[in-house]
LUMROKE-530357 format. One record per residue (C-alpha): residue number from 1; residue in one letter; x, y, z; chain. Coordinates in Angstrom, 2 decimals. Example, Ala and Ser with C-alpha at 12.3 -4.5 7.8 and 13.67 -1.06 7.14 Angstrom:
BEGIN
<node resi="1" resn="a" x="12.30" y="-4.50" z="7.80" chain="A"/>
<node resi="2" resn="s" x="13.67" y="-1.06" z="7.14" chain="A"/>
***
This chain:
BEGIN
<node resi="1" resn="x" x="21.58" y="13.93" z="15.36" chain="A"/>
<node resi="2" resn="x" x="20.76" y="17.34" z="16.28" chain="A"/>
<node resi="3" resn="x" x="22.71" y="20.95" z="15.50" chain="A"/>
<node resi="4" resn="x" x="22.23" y="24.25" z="16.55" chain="A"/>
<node resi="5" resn="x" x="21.17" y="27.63" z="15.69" chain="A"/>
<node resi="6" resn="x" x="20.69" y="30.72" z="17.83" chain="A"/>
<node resi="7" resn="x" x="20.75" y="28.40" z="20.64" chain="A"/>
<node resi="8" resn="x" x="18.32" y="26.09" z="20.05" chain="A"/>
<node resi="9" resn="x" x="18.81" y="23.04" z="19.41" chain="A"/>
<node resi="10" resn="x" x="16.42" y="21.14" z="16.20" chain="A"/>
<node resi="11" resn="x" x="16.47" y="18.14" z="15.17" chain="A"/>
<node resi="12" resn="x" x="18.39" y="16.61" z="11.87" chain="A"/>
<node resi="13" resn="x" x="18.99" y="13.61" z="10.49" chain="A"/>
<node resi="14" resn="x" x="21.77" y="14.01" z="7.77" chain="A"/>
<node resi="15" resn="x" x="23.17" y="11.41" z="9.49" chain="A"/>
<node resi="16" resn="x" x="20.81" y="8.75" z="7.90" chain="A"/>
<node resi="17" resn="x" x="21.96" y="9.69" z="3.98" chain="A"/>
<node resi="18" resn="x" x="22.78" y="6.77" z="2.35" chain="A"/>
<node resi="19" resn="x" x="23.69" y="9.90" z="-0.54" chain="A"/>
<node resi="20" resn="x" x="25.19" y="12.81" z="-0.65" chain="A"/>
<node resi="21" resn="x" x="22.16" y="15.22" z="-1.29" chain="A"/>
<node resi="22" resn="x" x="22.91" y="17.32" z="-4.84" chain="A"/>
<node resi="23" resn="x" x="25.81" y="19.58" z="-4.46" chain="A"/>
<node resi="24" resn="x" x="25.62" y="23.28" z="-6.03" chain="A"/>
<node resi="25" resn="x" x="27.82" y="22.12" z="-9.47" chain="A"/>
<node resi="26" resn="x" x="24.63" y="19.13" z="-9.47" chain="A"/>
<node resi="27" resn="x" x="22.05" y="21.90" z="-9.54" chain="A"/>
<node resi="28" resn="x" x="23.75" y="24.18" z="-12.11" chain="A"/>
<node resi="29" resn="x" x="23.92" y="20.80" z="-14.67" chain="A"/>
<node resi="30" resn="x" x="20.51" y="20.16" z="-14.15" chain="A"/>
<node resi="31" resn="x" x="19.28" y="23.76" z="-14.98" chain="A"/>
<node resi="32" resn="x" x="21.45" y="23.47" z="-17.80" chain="A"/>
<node resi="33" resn="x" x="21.02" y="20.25" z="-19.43" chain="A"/>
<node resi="34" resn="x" x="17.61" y="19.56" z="-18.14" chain="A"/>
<node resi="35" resn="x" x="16.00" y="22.95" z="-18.48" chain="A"/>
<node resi="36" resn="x" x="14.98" y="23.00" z="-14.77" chain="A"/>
<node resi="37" resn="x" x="12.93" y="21.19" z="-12.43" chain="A"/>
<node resi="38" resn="x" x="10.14" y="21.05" z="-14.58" chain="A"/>
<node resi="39" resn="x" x="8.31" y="17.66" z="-15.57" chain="A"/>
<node resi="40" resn="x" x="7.27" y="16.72" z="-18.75" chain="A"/>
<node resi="41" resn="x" x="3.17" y="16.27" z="-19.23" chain="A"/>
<node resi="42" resn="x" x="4.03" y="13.71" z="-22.33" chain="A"/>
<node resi="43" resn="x" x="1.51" y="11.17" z="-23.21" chain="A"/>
<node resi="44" resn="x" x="-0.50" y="12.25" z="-19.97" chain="A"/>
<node resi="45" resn="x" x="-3.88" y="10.99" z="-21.88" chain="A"/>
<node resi="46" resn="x" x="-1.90" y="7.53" z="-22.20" chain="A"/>
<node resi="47" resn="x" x="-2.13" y="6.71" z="-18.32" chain="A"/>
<node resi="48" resn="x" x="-5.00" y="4.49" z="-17.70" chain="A"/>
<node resi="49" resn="x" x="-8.07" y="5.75" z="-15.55" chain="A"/>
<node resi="50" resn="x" x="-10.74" y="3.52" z="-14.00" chain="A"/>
<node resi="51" resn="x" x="-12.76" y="5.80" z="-11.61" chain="A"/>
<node resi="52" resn="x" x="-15.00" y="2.51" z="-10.99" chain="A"/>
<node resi="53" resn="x" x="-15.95" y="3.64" z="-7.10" chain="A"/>
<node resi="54" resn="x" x="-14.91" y="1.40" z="-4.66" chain="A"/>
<node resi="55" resn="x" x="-16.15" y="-1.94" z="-4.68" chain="A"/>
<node resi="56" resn="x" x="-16.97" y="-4.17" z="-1.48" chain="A"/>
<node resi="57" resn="x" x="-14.17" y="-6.08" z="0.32" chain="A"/>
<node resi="58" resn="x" x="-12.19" y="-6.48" z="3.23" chain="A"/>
<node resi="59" resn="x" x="-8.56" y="-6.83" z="2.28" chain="A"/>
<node resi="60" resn="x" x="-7.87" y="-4.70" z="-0.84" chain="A"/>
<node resi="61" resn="x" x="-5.70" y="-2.04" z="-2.64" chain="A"/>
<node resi="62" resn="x" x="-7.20" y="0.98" z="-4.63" chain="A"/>
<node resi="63" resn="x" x="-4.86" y="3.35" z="-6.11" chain="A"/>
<node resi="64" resn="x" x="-5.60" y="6.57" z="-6.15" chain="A"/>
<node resi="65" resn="x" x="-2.86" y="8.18" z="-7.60" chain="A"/>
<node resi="66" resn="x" x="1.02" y="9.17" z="-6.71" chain="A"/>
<node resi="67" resn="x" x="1.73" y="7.37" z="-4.17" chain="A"/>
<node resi="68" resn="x" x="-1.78" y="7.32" z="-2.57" chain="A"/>
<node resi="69" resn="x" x="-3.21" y="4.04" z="-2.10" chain="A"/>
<node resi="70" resn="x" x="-6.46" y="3.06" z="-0.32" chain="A"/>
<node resi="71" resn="x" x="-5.65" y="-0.46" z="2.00" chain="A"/>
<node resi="72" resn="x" x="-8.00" y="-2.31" z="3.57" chain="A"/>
<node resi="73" resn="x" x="-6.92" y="-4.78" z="5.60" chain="A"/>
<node resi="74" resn="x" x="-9.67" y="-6.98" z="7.68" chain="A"/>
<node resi="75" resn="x" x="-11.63" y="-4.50" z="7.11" chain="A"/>
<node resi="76" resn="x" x="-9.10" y="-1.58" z="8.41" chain="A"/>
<node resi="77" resn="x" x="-8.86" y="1.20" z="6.18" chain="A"/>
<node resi="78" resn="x" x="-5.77" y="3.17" z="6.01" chain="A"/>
<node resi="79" resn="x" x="-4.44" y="6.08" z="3.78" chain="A"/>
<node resi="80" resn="x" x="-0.76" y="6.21" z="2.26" chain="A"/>
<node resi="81" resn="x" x="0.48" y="9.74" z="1.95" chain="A"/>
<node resi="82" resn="x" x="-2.69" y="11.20" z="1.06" chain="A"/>
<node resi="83" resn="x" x="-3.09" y="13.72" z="-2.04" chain="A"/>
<node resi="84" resn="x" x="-6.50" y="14.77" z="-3.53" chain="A"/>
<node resi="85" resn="x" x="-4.89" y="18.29" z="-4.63" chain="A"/>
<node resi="86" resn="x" x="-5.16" y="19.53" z="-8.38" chain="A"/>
<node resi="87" resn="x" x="-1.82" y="21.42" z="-7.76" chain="A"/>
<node resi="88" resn="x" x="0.84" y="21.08" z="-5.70" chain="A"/>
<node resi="89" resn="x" x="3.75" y="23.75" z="-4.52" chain="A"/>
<node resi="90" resn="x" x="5.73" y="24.97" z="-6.81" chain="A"/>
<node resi="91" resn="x" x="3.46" y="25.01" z="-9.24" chain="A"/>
<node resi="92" resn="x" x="3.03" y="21.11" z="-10.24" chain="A"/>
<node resi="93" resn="x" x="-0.98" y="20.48" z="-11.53" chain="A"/>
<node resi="94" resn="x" x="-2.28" y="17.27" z="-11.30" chain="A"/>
<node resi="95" resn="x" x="-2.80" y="15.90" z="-14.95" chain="A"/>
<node resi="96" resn="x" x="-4.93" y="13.24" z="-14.08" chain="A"/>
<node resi="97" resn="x" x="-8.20" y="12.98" z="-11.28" chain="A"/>
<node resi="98" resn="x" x="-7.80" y="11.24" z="-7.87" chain="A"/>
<node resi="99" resn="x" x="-8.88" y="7.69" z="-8.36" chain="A"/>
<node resi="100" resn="x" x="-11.65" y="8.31" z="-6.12" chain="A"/>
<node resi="101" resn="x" x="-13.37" y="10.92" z="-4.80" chain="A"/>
<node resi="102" resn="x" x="-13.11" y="11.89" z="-1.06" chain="A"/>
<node resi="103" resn="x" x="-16.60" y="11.25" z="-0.30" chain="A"/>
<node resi="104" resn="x" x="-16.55" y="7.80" z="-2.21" chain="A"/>
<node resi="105" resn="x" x="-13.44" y="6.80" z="1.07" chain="A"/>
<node resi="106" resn="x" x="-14.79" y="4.94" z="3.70" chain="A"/>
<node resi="107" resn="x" x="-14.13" y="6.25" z="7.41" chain="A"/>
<node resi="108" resn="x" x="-10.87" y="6.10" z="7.70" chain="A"/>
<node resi="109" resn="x" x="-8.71" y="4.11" z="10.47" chain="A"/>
<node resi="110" resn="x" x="-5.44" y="4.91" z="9.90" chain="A"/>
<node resi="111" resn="x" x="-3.10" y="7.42" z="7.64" chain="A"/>
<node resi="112" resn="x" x="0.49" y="6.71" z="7.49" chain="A"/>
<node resi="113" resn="x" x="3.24" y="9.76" z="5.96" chain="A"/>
<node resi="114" resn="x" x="6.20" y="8.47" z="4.57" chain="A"/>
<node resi="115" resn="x" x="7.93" y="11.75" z="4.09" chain="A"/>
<node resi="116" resn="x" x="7.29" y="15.49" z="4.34" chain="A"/>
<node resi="117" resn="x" x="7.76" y="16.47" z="0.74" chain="A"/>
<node resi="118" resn="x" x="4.71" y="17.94" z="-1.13" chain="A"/>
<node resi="119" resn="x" x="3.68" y="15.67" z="-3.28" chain="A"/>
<node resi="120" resn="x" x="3.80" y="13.20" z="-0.41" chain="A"/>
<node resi="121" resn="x" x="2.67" y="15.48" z="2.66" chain="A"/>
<node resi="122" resn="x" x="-0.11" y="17.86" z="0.65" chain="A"/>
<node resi="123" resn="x" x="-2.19" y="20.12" z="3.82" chain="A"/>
<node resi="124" resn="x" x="-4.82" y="21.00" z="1.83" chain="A"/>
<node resi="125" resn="x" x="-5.80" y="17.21" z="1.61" chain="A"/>
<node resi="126" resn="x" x="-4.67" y="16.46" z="5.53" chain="A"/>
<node resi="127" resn="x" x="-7.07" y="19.17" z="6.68" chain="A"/>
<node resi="128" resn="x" x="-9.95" y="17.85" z="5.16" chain="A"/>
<node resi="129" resn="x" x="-9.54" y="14.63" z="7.45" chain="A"/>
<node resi="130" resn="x" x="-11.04" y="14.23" z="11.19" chain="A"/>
<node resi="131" resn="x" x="-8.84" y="15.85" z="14.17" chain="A"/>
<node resi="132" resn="x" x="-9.27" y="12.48" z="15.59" chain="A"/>
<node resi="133" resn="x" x="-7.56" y="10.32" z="12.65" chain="A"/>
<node resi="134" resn="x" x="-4.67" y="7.99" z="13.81" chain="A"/>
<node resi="135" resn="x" x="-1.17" y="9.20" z="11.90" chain="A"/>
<node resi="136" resn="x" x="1.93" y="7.59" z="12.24" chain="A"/>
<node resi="137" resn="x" x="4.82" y="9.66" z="10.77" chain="A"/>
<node resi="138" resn="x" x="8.13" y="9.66" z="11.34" chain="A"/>
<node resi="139" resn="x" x="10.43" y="11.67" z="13.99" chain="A"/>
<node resi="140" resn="x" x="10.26" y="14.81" z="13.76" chain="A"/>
<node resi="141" resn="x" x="6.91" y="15.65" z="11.72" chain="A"/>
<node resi="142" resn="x" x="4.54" y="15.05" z="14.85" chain="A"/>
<node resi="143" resn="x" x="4.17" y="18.66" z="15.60" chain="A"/>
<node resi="144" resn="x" x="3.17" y="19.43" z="11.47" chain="A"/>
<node resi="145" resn="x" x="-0.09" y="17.39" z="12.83" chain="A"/>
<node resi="146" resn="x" x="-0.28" y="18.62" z="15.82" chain="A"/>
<node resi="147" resn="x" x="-0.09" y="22.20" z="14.87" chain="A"/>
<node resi="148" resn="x" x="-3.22" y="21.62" z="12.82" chain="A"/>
<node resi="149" resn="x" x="-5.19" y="20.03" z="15.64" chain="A"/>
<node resi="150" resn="x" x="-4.77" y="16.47" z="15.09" chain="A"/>
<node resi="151" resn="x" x="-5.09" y="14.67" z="18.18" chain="A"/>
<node resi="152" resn="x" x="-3.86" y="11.43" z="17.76" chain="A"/>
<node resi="153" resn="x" x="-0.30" y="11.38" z="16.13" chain="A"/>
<node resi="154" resn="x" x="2.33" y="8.25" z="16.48" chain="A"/>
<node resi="155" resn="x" x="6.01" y="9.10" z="15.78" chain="A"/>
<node resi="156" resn="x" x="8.35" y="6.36" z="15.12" chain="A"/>
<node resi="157" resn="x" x="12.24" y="6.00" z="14.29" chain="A"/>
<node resi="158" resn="x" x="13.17" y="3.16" z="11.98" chain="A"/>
<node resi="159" resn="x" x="12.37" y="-0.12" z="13.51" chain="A"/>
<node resi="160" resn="x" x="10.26" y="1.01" z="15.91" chain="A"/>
<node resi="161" resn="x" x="6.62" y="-0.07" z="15.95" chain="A"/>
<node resi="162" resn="x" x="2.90" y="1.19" z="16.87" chain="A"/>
<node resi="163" resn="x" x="-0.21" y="-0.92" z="16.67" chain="A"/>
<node resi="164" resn="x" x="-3.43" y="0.87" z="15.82" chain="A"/>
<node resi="165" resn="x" x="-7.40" y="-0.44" z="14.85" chain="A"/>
<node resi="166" resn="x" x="-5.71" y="-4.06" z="16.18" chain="A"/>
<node resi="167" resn="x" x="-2.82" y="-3.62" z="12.76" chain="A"/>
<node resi="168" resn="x" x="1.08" y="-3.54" z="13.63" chain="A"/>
<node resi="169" resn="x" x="2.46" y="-0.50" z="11.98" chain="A"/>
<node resi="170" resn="x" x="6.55" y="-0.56" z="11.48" chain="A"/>
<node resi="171" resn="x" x="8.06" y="2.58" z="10.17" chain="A"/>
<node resi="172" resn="x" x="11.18" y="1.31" z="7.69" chain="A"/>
<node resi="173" resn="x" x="14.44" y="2.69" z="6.00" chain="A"/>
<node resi="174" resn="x" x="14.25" y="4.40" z="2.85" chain="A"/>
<node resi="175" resn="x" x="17.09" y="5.87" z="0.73" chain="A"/>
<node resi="176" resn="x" x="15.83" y="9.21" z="0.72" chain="A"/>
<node resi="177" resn="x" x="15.87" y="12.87" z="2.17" chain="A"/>
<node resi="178" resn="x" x="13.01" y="15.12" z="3.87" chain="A"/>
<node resi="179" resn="x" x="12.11" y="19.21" z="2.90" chain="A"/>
<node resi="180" resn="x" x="9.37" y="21.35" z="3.43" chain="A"/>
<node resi="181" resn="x" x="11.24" y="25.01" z="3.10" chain="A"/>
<node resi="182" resn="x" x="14.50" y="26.57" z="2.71" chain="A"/>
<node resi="183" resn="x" x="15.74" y="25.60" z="6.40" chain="A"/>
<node resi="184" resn="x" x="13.99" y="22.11" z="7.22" chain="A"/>
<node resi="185" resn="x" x="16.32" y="20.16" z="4.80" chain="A"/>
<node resi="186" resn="x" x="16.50" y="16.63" z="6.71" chain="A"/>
<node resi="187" resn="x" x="14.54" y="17.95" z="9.80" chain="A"/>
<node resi="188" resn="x" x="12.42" y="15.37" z="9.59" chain="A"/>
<node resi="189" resn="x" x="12.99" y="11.63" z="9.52" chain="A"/>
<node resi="190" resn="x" x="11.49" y="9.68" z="5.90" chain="A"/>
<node resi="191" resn="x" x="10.94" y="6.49" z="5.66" chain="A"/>
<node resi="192" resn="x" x="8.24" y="3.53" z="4.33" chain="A"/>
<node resi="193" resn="x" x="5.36" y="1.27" z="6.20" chain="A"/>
<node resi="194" resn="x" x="5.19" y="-2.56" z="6.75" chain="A"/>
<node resi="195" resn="x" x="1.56" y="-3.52" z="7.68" chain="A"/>
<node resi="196" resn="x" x="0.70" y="-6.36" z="9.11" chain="A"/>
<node resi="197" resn="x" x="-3.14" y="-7.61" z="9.90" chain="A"/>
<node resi="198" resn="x" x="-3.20" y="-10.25" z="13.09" chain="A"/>
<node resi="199" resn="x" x="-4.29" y="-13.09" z="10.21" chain="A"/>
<node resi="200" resn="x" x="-0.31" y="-12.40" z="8.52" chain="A"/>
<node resi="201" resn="x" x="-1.19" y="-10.32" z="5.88" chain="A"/>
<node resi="202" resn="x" x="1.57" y="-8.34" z="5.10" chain="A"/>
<node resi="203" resn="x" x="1.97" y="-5.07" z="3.05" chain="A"/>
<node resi="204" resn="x" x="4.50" y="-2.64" z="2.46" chain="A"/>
<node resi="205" resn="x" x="4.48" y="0.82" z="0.90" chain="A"/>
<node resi="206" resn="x" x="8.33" y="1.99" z="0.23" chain="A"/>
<node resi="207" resn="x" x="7.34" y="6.02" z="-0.26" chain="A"/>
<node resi="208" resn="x" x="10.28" y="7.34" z="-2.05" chain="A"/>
<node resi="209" resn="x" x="13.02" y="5.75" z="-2.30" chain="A"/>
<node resi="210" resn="x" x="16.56" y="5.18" z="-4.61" chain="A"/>
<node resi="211" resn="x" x="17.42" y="1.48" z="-4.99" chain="A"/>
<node resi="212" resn="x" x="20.24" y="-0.03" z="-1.98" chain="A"/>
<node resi="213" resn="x" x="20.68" y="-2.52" z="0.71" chain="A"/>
<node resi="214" resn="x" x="17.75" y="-1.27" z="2.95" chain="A"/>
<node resi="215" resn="x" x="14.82" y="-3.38" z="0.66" chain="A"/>
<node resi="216" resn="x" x="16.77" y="-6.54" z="1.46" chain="A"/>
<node resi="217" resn="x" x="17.32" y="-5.87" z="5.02" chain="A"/>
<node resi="218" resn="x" x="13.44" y="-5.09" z="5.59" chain="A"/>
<node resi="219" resn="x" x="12.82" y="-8.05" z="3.91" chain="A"/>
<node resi="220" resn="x" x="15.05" y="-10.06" z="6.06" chain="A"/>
<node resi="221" resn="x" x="13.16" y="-8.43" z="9.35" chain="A"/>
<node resi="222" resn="x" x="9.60" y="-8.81" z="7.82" chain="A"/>
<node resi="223" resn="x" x="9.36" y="-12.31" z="6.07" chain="A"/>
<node resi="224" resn="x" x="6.15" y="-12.48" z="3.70" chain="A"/>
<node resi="225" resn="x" x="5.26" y="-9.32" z="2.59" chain="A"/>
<node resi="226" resn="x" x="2.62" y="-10.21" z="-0.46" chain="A"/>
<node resi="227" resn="x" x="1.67" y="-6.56" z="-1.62" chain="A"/>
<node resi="228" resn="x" x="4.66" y="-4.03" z="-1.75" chain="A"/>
<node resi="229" resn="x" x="4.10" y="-0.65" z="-3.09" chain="A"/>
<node resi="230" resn="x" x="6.85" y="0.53" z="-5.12" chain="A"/>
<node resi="231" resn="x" x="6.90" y="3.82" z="-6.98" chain="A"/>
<node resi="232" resn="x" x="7.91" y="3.48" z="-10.61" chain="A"/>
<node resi="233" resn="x" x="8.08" y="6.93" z="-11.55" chain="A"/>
<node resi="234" resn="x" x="9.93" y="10.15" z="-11.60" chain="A"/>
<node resi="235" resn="x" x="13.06" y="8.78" z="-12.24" chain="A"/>
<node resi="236" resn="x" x="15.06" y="11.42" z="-15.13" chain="A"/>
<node resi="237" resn="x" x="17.72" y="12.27" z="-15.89" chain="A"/>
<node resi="238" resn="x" x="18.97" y="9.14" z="-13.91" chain="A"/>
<node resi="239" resn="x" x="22.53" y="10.91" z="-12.77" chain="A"/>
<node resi="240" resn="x" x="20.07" y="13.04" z="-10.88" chain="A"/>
<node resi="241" resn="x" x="17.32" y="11.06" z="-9.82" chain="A"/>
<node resi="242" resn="x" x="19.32" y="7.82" z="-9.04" chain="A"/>
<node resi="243" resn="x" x="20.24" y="7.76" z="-5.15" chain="A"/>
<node resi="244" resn="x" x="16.27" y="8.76" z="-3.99" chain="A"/>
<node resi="245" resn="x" x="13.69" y="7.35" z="-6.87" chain="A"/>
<node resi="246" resn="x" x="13.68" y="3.81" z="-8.14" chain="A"/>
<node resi="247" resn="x" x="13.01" y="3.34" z="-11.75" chain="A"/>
<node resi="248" resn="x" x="10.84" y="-0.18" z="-13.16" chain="A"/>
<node resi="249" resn="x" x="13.72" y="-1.98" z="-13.73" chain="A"/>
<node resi="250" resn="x" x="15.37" y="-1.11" z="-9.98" chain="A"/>
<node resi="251" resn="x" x="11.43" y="-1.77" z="-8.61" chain="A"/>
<node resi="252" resn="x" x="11.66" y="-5.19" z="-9.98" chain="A"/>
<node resi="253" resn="x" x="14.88" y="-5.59" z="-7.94" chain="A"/>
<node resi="254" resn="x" x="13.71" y="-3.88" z="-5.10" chain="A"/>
<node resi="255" resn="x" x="10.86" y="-6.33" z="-4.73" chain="A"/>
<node resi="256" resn="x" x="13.11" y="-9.66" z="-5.50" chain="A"/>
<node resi="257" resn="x" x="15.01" y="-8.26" z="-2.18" chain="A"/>
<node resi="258" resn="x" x="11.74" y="-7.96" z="-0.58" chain="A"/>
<node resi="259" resn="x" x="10.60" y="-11.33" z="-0.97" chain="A"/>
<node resi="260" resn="x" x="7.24" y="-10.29" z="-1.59" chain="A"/>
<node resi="261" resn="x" x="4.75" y="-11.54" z="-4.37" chain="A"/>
<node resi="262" resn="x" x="2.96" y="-8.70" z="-5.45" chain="A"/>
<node resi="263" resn="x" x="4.21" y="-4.91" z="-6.79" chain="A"/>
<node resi="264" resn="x" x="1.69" y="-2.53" z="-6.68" chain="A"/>
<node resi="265" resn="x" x="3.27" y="0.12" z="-8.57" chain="A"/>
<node resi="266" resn="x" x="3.05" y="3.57" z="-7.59" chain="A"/>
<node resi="267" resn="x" x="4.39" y="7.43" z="-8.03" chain="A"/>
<node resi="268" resn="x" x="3.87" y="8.05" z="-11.69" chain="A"/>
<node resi="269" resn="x" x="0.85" y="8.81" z="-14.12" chain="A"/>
<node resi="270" resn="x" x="0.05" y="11.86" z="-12.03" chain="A"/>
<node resi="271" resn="x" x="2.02" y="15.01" z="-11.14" chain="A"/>
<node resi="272" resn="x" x="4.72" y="15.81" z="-13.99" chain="A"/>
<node resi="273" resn="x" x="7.88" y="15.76" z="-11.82" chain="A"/>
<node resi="274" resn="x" x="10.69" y="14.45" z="-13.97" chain="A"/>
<node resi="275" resn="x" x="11.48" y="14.42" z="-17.93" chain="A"/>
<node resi="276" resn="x" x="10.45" y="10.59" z="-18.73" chain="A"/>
<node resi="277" resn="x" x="7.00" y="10.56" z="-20.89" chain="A"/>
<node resi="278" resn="x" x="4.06" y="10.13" z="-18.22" chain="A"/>
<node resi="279" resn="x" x="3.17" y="6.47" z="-19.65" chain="A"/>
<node resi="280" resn="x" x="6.85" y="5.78" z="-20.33" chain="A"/>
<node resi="281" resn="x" x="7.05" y="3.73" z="-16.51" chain="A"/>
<node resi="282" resn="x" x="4.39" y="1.62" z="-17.88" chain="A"/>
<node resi="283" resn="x" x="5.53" y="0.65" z="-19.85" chain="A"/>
<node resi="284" resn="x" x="9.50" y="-0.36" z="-18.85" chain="A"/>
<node resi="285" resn="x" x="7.72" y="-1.84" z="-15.53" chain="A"/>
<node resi="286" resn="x" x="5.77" y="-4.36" z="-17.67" chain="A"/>
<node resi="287" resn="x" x="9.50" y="-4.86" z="-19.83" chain="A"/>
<node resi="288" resn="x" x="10.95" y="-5.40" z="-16.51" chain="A"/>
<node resi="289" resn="x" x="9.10" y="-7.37" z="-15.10" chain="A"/>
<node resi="290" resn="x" x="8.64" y="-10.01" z="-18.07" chain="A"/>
<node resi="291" resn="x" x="12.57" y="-10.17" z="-18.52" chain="A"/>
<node resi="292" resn="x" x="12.76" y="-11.03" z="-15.12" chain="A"/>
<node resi="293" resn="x" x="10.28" y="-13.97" z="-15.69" chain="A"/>
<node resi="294" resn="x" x="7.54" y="-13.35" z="-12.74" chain="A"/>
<node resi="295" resn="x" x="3.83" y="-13.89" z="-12.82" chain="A"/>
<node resi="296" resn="x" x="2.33" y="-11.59" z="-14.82" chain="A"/>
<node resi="297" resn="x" x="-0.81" y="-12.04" z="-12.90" chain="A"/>
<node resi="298" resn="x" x="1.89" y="-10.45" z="-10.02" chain="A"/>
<node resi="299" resn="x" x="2.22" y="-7.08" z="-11.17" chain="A"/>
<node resi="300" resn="x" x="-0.31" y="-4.60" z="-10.29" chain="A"/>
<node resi="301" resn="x" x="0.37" y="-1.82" z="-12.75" chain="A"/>
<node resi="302" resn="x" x="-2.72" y="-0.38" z="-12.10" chain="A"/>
<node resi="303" resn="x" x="-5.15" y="1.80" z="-13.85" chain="A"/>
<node resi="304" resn="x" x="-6.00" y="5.29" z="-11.57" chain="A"/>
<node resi="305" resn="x" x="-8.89" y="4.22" z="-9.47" chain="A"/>
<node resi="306" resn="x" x="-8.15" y="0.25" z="-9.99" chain="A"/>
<node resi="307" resn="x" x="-8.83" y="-1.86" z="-7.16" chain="A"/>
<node resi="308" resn="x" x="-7.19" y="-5.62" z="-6.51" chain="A"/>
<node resi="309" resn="x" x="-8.90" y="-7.67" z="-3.83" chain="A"/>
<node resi="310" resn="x" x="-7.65" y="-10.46" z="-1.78" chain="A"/>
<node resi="311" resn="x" x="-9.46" y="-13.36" z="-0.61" chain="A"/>
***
């Protein structure tokens, strides 16, 4: 979809909503009840930290915090949504350290952008990376990169497909929204990543998302996914937070409709963005998950810095 102003015509893709985004009476009963946007930093020295370094492997997840993982993948080594910042717009400090440090990554291969919101999209962190670094975003946010010199930029509706350093990159539905400033609202297309090496392994990382029929459909199209990271976090008051951000119990769902084996949870433990306790996902994603009677050995509820390795 596109619409018009002063002539010109921009891109926007309101049309892919699976929820109405908050209406004006929304934002006045969140200032009200909730006291604002603000997170709370509750039980911040509760979430776990292992800043081990990295340790050898070729086919591996590190998290390093939010919703930035470290993948390797036959020895490919890609970025999720990259953020090393200490503070974030709006005036969000990071309450616990990246999981590595950027000159502990190896050179990286790929970086894939699910979205363009801050704590997703964060420049300061995107400019310290090579002009030459493979992206893959979705439509719309090319020119962000592009602006900034980057040289090598893939943008991809959902469904469509890219294959870089010999790995199939698919760029999947998420029930979500995109915003950078006042006027961008849904000017750019958001979205998660299915992976796949050429020996089958399969991961997925879902970037934000509210629970609804899209997990089960990218199942459906992507058959074995083993590692699917889901973010846990940010998910208060739930009348709010409900149509774009999972909580545990919704993750657990979310990766039954998935088919995959593995959660590797994500988005929580770092930036204070909602009103749950910072350990408090933790906590209801190991609840969750033993009520639903998986594998322990399953869920990756990782320390900060924790890596799992495949073999």
């Amino acid at each position: 979809m596109r619409w018009q102003t002063g002539g010109m015509a921009r891109p926007n893709y309101r049309d892919r909503l699976t929820s109405p985004l908050p209406r004006i009476r929304d934002l006045a009963r969140i200032l009200r009840e909730n006291g604002g946007f603000g997170g709370s930093g509750e039980n911040a020295d509760l979430v776990p930290i292992a800043r081990n370094g990295l340790p050898a492997g070729t086919t591996s997840w590190t998290w390093v915090g939010h919703s930035t993982y470290l993948v390797r993948l036959n020895g490919v080594a890609i970025l999720t949504d990259p953020v090393w910042a200490a503070r974030i717009p709006g005036g969000t400090r990071r309450l616990t350290p990246p999981g590595l440090a950027w000159s502990e990554l190896p050179k990286i291969d790929a970086v894939v952008i699910s979205h363009d919101h801050y704590d997703h999209l964060d420049s300061p962190t995107v400019k310290r990376l090579p002009r030459d670094t493979p992206v893959l975003v979705g439509l719309g946010l090319k020119t962000w990169f592009t602006r900034r010199g980057f040289r090598n930029v893939t943008e991809l509706d959902w469904w469509e497909s890219a294959t870089v350093a010999g790995l199939e990159f698919d760029f999947v539905p998420a029930h979500h929204w995109s915003r950078r400033g006042p006027f961008d609202t849904c000017a750019t297309l958001w979205g998660g990543w299915v992976i796949t090496a050429p020996d089958g392994t399969r991961t997925y990382h879902a970037g934000d998302s509210g629970y609804g029929k899209w997990f089960a459909e990218i199942g459906e199209r992507y058959p074995g996914i083993g590692v699917a990271m889901l973010p846990i976090g940010a998910y208060e008051p739930r009348w709010f937070m409900r149509p774009v951000h999972i909580n545990p119990e919704e993750a657990v769902q979310a990766l039954e409709d998935l088919g995959a084996q593995q959660l590797a949870a994500m988005h929580w433990g770092t930036f204070a963005l909602t009103k749950e306790p910072m350990d408090e996902p933790l906590r209801l994603i190991k609840k969750a998950w033993a009520a639903a009677g998986r594998d322990p050995a399953d869920l990756w509820a990782l320390a900060i810095g924790e890596t799992r390795t495949l073999t």
